[in-house]
N, C-alpha and C positions, 0 to 999 in steps of 0.2 A: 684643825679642830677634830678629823675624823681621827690623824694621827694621835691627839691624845686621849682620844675614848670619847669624844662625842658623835651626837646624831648630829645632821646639818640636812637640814628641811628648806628644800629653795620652790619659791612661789616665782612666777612670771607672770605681769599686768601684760595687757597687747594695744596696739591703739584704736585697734576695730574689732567688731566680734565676738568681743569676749563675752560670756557669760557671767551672770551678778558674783559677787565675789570672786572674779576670776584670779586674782592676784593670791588667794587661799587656797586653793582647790586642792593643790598637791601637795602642800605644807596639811591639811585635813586629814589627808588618807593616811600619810604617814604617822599622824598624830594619833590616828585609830588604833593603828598598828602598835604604835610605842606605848602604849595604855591599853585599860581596861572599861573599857566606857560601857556605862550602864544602858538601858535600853533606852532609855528616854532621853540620855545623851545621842545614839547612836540614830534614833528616830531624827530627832531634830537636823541631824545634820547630812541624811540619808539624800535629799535633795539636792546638795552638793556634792557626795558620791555617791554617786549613780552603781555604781560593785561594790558597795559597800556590804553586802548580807557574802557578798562571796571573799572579801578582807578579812570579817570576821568570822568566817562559818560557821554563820547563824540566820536566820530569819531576824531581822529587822520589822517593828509595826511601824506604818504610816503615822507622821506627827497629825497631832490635833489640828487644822483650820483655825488663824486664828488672824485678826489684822494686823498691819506690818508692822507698826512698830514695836508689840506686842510680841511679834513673833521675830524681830530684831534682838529683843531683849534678852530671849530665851536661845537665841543663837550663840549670844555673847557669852550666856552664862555657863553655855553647853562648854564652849571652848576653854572657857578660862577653868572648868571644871578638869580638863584634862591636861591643861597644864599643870596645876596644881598637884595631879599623880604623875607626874615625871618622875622617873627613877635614877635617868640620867641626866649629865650637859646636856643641851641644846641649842643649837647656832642655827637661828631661824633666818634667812637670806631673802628679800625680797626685791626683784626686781623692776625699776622702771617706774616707779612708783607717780610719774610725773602722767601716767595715764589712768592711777587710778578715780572708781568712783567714789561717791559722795557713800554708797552702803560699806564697802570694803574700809574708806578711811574712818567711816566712824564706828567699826572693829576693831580696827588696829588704834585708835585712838583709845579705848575701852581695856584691850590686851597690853599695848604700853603703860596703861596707868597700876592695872592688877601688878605687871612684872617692876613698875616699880614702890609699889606699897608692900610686897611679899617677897620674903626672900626664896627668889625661886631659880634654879639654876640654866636660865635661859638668855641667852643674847641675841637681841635682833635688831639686823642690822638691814638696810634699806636704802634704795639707791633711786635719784632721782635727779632729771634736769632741772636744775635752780631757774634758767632762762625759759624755759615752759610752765612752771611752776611754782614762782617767788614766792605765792605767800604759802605752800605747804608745811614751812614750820611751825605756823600759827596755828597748824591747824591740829599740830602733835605736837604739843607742848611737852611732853615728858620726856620727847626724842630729843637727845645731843646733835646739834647738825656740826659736819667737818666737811668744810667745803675744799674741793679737791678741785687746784688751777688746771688750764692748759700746760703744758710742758713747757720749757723756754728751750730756745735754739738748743744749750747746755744739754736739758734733758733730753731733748731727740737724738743727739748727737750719745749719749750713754746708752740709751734704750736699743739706738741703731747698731751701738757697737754689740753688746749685748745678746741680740741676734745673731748678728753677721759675722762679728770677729773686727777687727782693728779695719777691716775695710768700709766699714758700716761709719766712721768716722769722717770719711771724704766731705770736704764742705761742699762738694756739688749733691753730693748724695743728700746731706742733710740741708740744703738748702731746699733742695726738692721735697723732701719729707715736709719740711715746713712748711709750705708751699700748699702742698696736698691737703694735709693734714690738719694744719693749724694748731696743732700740739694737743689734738686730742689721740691718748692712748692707742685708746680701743682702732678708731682710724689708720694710725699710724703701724700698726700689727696686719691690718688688712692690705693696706697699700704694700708694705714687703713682703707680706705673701705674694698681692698677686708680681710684683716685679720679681722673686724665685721663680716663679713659676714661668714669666717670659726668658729670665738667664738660666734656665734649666736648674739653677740651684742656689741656696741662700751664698753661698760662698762666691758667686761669681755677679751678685745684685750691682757692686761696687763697680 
């Protein structure tokens, strides 16, 4: 995406800690950046960037006080205000989505509906355990879900080679892997890292 001229704005949820709309926060600031946001946009959304007046180099005024869902509403609108003056692509990434909360998802429930009633040149895509979070497509209806398997032996044994080289194929190797791993990717990249790091090098894992 970056290569063919677009912005890619990546959010990360956490499973503890995080702050209210944490899964927005850095997807926000960039969005300040990529636009021109009015004061009243900028006010509103001042509380989730905290440098925000040093982004824009401007003085920001403090939003009105106002009750939360009222002041939910006026979040939403802020946001989808500034997608609306995109100038460019943008591939919106959010991660982990299987820890977000109930205020963030009904944001991005709110932003997926605007992105699909307007033609607006934005994609966002979102990632989430299905086994943490079965019913989360119900809850974003205008989200396409592509559920993505564990690997089968086949794929570890490609992904291994991939890596390694033709050694990365050994059926001990990738019975291990599977083993470890259970054909999950991300797993499976961590485990042959750290066995390079015990055989001094990816070439020597086999």
């Amino acid at each position: 995406a970056l290569v063919s001229g677009a912005a890619v704005l990546r959010g990360q949820e956490v499973s503890e800690g995080g702050s209210p709309y944490q899964v927005f926060r850095d997807v926000l600031r960039w969005l300040l950046l990529l636009t021109e946001p009015l004061d009243a946009e900028a006010s509103v959304l001042k509380s989730l960037v905290p440098d925000i007046e040093a982004l824009l180099d401007r003085p920001v005024p403090e939003a009105e006080e106002i009750e939360p869902d009222a002041a939910q509403a006026r979040l939403v609108s802020a946001v989808e205000a500034l997608l609306r003056r995109l100038s460019q692509p943008v591939l919106i990434v959010l991660e982990d989505l299987h820890w977000t909360r109930s205020a963030s998802l009904k944001l991005l429930s709110r932003i997926t509906t605007t992105l699909a009633e307007a033609d607006l040149p934005v994609l966002l895509v979102a990632s989430y355990r299905d086994d943490e979070r079965p019913e989360l497509p119900g809850l974003l209806p205008k989200m396409k879900t592509l559920k993505l398997d564990r690997l089968t032996r086949e794929g570890i044994a490609v992904l291994s080679e991939s890596m390694i080289g033709p050694s990365g194929g050994q059926p001990e190797l990738v019975s291990r892997l599977a083993r470890e791993t259970e054909g999950n990717p991300f797993f499976l990249v961590e485990v042959v890292r750290a066995l390079a790091e015990e055989a001094g090098a990816l070439a020597r894992v086999g």
